[in-house]
N, C-alpha and C positions, 0 to 999 in steps of 0.2 A: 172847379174843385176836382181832385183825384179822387180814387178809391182805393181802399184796401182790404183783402178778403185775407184771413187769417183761418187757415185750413191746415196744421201740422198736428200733431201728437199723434199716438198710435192707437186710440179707439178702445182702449181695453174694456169698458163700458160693453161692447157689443162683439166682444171676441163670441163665435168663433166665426164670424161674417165678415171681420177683420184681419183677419190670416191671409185674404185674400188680396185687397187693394184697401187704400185709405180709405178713413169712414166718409170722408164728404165725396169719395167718388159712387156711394153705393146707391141702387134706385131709389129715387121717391117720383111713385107711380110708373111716367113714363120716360123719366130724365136724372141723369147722376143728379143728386142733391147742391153741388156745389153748382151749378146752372140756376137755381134759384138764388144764391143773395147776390149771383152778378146781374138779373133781370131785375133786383129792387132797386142796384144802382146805377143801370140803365135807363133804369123806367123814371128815376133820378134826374135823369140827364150827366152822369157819368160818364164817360168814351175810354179815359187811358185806367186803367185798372192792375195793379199788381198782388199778384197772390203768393203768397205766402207757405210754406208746405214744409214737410218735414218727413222722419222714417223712411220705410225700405222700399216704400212702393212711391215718394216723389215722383221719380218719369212715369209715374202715368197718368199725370195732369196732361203733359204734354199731346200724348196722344188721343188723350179726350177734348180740351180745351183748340190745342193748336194755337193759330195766331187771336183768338177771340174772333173774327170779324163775323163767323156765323151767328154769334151771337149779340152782334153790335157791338161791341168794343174797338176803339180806334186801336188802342195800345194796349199791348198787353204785355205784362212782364213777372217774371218768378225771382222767389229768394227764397233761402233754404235755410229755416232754423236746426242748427247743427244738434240738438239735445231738449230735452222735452223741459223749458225753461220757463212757462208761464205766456199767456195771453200778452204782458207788456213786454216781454223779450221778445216775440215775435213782431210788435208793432214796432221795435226800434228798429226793425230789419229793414225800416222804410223808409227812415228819415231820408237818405240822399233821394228815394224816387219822390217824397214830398216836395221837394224843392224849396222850403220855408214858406209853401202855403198850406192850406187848412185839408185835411183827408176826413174822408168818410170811411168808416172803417167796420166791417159785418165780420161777425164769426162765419165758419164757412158751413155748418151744420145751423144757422140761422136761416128757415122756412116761411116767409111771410105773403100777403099778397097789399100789405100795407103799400102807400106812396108817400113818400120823405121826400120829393119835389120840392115843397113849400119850405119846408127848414132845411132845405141846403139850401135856397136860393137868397133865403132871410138870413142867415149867417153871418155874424161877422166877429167874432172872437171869443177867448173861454170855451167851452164843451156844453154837448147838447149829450144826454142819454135818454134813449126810451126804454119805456116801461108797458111792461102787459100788468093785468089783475090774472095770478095763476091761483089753481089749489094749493101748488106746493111752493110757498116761497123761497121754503129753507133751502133747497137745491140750488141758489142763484146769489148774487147782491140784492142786498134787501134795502132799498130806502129808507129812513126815519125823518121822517116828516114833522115841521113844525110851520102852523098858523102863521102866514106874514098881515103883523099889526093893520089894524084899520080896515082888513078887509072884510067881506061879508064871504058867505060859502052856504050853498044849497043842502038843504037837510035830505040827504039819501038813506033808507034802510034805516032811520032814527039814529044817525051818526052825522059829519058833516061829510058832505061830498070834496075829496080830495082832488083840485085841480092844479094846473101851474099859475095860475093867477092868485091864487090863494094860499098856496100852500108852498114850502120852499124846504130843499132834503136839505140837512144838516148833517147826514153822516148816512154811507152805507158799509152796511154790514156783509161780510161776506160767509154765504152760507150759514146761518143763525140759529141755534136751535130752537130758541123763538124768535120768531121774526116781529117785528114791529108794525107791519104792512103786511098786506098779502099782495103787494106789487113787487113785482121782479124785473132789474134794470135786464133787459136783453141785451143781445151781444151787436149792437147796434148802437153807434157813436158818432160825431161831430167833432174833432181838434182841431184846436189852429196848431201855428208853429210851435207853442212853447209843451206839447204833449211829449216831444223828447227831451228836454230838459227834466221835466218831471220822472219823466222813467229814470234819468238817473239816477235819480235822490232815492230810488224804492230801495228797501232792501229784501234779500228772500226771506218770505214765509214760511214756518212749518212744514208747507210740503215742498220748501224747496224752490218754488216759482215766483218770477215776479207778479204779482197780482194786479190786475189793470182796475181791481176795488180800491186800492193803496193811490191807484193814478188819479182817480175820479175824486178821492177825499181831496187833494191837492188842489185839486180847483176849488171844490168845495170851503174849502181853507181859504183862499181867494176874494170868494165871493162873486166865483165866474163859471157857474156848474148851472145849466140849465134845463130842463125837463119837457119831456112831453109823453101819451101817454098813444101806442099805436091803436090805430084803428083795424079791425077786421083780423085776420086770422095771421097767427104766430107761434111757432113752434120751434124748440133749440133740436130736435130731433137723433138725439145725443142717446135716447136709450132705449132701450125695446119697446117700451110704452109710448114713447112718444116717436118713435121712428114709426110704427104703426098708426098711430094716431093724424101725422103728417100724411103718410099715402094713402091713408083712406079721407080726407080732407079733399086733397087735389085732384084723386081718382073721381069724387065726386063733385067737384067744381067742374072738370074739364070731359067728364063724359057728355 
């Protein structure tokens, strides 16, 4: 399986730290942040990996990145989203490097120290999303969840305990003013071949972007939309709070 790291737009969440170089090239603790979701697709057993980038400061992936191989990467390769078009416009920039096999595909401001080993390796069609339990849903894709028949489910906090054996999303919601879950799909996924087909059919949202919530209903639609929920620490590190929140994590993991 491939990967793909989807690192473009212009940061404006964390101007004016942004002025400077793209947001996934900025520290987290002692390494540009985008070094972190190519080590979760290493750690993977990923090698050929293509990243995705976009605005004024692109070439300086380059001179940070280079060929990948310091970082274990067999292959490494760039595309350049021309205009700031949404999460699933950037992921069509990769259909020809998929080859019409299945990609794993991380936002490039996605922080984790999770292993996705197991569900690449167990894959084999339709899409995998994971999910964290955050405080703030509403900032993300929100899942809605329903009971699949027959099953039994663990009473947690005097509710039932939400698993993938038990429970099956029905629809996610993007950015929700209530959220239905306090689960949030992270920027971490699993497609086979037909994820570019699907981005066809989107059409733009309100803000203008293809929305990769719009791609996930699609399967969902299917009944080829699969779950799981990461383990250990994750963070989109997308805004001051959580950019902070990330380097002081790894500062103290790795001191």
């Amino acid at each position: 399986m491939k990967g793909a790291i989807l690192a473009g737009g212009l940061g404006t969440r964390l101007y004016p730290l942004t002025y400077a170089t793209n947001k996934h090239l900025l520290p987290i603790y002692d390494r540009p942040m985008v070094f972190y979701p190519i080590q979760t697709l290493v750690r993977a057993g990923i090698k050929d990996i293509i990243v995705v980038t976009g605005g004024p400061y692109a070439g300086h992936f380059l001179r940070v990145l280079k060929n990948g191989e310091a970082l274990g990467v067999r292959h490494l390769e760039y595309a350049f989203q021309d205009k700031e078009g949404g999460i699933a416009q950037a992921l069509a920039l990769c259909e020809d490097f998929a080859d019409r096999g299945p990609l794993a595909v991380i936002l490039g401001d996605n922080c984790t120290d999770a292993n996705i080993k197991g569900a690449i390796q167990t894959f084999k069609r339709g899409a995998t999303v994971f999910l964290k339990e955050v405080d703030d849903p509403g900032r993300f894709g929100v899942p809605v969840f329903e009971k699949i028949k027959n099953q039994k489910s663990k009473i947690k906090n005097n509710e039932q305990e939400i698993r993938p054996q038990t429970h099956k999303i029905v629809k996610i919601e993007e950015k929700p003013k209530k959220p239905k879950s306090n689960f949030a799909v992270t920027g971490l996924y699993i497609y086979d071949k037909n994820v570019f087909q699907h981005i066809k059919q989107c059409k733009p949202s309100k803000r203008g972007e293809l929305e990769i919530t719009d791609v996930n209903n699609f399967y969902i639609k299917k009944n080829q939309l699969n779950w799981q929920e990461l383990e250990g620490f994750w963070s989109d590190a997308g805004t001051f709070e959580s950019l902070y929140l990330t380097n002081k994590f790894w500062a103290e993991k790795n001191s």
